[in-house]
C-alpha positions in Angstrom: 74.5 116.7 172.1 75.6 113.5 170.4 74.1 110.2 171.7 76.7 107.8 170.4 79.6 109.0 173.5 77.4 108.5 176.4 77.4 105.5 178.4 74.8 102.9 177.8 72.8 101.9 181.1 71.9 98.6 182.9 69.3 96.7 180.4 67.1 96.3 183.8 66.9 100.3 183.8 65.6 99.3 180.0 62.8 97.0 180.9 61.7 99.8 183.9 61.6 102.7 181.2 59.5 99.9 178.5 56.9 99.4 181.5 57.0 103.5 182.1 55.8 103.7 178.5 53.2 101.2 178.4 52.1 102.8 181.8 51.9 105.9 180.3 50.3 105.5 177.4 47.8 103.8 179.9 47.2 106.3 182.3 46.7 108.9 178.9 43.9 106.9 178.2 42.6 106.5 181.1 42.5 110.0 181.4 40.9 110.4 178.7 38.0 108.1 179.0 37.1 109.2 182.5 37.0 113.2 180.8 34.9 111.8 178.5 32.6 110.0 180.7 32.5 113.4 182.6 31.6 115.1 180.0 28.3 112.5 179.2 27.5 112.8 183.1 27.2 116.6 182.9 25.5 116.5 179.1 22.5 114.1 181.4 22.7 115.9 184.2 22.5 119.3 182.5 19.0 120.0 184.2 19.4 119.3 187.3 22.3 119.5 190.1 21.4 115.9 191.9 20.9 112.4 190.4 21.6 108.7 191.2 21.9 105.5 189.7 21.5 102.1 191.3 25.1 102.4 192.9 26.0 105.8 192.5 25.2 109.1 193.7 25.5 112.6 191.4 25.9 116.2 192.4 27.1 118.8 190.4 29.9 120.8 192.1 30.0 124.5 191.0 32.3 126.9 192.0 34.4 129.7 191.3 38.2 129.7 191.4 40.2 132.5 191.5 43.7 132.5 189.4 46.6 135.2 189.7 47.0 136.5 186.1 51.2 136.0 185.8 50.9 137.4 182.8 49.3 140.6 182.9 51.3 141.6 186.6 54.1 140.8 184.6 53.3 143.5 181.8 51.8 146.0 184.3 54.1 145.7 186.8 57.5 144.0 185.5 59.5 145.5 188.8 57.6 144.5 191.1 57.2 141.4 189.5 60.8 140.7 189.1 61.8 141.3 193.2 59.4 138.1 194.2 60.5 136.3 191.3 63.1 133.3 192.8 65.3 130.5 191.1 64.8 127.1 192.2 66.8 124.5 190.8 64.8 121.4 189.4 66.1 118.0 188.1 63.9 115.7 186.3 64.8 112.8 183.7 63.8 114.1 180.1 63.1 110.5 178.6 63.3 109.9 175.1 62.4 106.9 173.3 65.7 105.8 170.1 64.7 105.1 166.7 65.6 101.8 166.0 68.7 102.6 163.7 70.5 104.5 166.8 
């Protein structure tokens, strides 16, 4: 699809998607600094299941999670697969950020 026919948009719809970027790229972060910090609470707590600091208590949560396999009922069993498989129809905005020459 060409980009140079399609209407251009408010410039306040501008500054919202500028602030959706920088929030973004926060949250990522974010994300990935609490993972990490995870990571470092289970490395410490890797002998034992309980712990606390002055303003925090720790317990390791175990369990086991069980996952349907899409993939392999798909392969083994395509039919049946295929009669509870529906359509739903889903709308999102797919935002891309211009180069600077656009």
């Amino acid at each position: 699809m060409k980009w140079n026919n399609v209407p251009k948009l408010d410039e306040g719809l501008n500054t919202l998607l500028l602030k959706r970027k920088e929030l973004s790229t926060i949250v990522k972060n974010c994300e990935s600094t609490i993972k990490e910090i995870n990571n470092k609470v289970l490395y410490y707590m890797r002998d034992s299941e309980r712990a606390s600091t002055e303003d925090f208590n720790i317990s390791i949560v175990k369990f086991t999670k069980k996952v349907f396999d899409t993939k392999k009922f798909e392969t083994e069993q395509g039919d049946l697969f295929n009669q509870y498989q529906k359509d739903s129809e889903v709308s999102y905005p797919k935002i891309t950020e211009r180069k600077k020459n656009d």
